[in-house]
N, C-alpha and C positions, 0 to 999 in steps of 0.2 A: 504494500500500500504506500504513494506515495504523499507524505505529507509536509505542508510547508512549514519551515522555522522560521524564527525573526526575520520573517519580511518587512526589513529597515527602512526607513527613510534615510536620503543623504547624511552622513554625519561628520563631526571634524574625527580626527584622530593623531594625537600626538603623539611619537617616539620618544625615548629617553636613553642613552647607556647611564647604568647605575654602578656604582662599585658598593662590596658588602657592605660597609660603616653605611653609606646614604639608604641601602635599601635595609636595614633593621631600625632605622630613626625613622624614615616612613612607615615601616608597620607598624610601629609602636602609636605612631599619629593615627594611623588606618585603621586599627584594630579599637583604637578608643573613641570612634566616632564615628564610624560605617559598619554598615551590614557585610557581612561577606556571601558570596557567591553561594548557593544551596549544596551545587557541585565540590565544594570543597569542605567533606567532612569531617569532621572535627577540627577545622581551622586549616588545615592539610591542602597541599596542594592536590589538584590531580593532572594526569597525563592525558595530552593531548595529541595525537598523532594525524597527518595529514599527509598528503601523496599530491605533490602538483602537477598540474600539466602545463605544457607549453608545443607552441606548434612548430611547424620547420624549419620556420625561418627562428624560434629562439625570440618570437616577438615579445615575450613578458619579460622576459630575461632583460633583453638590448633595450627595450624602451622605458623599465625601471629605470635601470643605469643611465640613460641617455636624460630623463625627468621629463617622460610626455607627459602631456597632464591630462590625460585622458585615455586609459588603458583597462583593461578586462586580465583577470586572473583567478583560471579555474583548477579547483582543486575537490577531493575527497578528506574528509574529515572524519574520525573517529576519535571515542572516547579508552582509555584504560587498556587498549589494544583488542578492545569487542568488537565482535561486529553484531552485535544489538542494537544497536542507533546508529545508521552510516550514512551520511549527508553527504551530496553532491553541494558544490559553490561556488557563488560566481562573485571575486570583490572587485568592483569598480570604480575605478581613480575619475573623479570628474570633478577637475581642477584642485581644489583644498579642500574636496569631501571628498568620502567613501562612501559607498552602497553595498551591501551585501543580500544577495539573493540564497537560498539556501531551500532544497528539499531532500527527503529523506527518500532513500533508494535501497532497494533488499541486496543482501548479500549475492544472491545470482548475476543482477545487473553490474555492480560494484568488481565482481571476478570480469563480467564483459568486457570491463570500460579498461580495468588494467592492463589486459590483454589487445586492447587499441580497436576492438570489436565493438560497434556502436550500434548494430543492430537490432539492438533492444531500445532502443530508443526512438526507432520510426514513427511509432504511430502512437508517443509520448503525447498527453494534451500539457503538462505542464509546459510553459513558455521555456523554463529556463533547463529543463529537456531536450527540449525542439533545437535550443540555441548550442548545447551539447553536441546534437547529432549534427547541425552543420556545420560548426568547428570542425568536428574528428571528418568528418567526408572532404571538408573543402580546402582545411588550415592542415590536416595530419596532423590535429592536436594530440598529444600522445604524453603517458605518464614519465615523469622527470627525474623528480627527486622527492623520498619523504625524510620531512620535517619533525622534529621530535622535540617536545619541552613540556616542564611539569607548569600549572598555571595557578596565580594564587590571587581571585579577584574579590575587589568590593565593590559597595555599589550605593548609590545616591540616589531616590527617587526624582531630584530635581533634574530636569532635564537630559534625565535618564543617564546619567553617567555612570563609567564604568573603571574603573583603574586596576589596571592587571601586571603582577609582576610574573613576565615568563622565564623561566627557571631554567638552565640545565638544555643551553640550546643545543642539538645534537644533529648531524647529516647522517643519513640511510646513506651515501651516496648513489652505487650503478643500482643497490638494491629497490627490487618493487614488491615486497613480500611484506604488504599491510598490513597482515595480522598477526608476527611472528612477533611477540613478547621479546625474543632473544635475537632478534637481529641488531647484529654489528651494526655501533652509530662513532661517529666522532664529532671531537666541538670543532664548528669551523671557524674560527677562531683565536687566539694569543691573550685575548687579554682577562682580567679578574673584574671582568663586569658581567650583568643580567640585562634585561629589556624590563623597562617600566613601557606601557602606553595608557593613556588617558582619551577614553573616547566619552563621546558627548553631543547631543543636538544643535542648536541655536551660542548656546554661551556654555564657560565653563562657570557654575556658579561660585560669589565671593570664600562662601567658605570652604567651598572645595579646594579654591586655587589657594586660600592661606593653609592649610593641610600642607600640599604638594612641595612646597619652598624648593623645587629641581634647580639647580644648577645650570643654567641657560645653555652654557658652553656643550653640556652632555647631548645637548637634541640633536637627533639622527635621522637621516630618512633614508637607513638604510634598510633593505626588510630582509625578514628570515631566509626567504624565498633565493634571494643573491647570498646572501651567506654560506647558505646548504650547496648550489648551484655550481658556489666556483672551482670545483675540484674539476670540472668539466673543462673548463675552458683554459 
């Protein structure tokens, strides 16, 4: 069955690098004045796992890096390494928002799409289905690289904001075996920092932003996505 998740409206979303001292003085601010995530129980992170695709020309990849400002990035998502809840997703860069489309797709379809087999998806009435099956026929969208990190969020009813420390970033590299617990990952990376990002509608509210006190110099736009990626190139 397939069903839709947070179908967002455009929103801002900020990057951060954080090093440990800055991200245990924000939880301690986070944790005494936000709710956290349901997903994260007992306080605890959980792992998130995701599988990108990109097409033949490598366009999410080069037009990240390049800074179009107006790009499509589709991926599979899973929770804890299950495939009990496996969402197909599409994030859209349109300009200094993101949009995120998001339905949920059975394990059968999910084995199809790794395999670069889209034929499950013909006679899809979801939109963002449809938009799947003529990528993979037209673009040779095809699975990339999976993404691995543990995620620890809160959250603000005001203008729905969302602050998430992603944890323990790790590259699947040539691997596409999305459900294997024990698949080989490495950090793709050198340095002793995490990902803070802060998303949000319209504004960031006053007191969320006095919370946050980030370090300007840390903001990044770089994404997981090119992190995991560059062992390829």
């Amino acid at each position: 069955m397939q069903q839709k998740r947070n179908g967002l409206p455009a929103r801002h979303e900020l990057k951060y690098f954080i090093n440990p001292a800055e991200l245990e003085a924000l939880r301690a601010r986070l944790r005494g004045a936000l709710a956290m995530d349901r997903y994260c129980v007992g306080g605890r992170p959980y792992v998130i796992r995701s599988l990108y695709f990109d097409d033949i020309d490598d366009s999410a990849f080069y037009d990240k890096q390049a800074g179009v400002m107006h790009r499509d990035k589709y991926r599979i998502r899973i929770y804890r390494y299950s495939d009990k809840e496996i969402f197909l997703e599409r994030k859209r860069k349109l300009g200094d928002l993101i949009q995120k489309s998001s339905v949920q797709i059975t394990r059968r379809l999910c084995d199809q799409l790794i395999d670069g087999n889209p034929s499950g998806l013909y006679k899809a009435q979801n939109p963002l289905l449809q938009d799947m099956y003529v990528q993979m026929r037209t673009r040779l969208l095809r699975p990339r690289v999976i993404v691995d990190y543990a995620r620890e969020a809160y959250l603000h009813k005001a203008e729905d904001v969302r602050i998430t420390f992603d944890l323990s970033l790790r590259s699947g590299l040539a691997s596409h075996d999305l459900f294997n617990p024990n698949l080989p990952t490495v950090c793709p990376h050198d340095r002793n920092v995490e990902i803070l990002e802060v998303k949000f509608n319209k504004y960031l509210p006053s007191y969320v932003r006095s919370l946050l006190q980030v370090n300007a110099a840390s903001h990044t736009a770089a994404s997981k996505y090119l992190y995991c990626r560059q062992f390829d190139f």
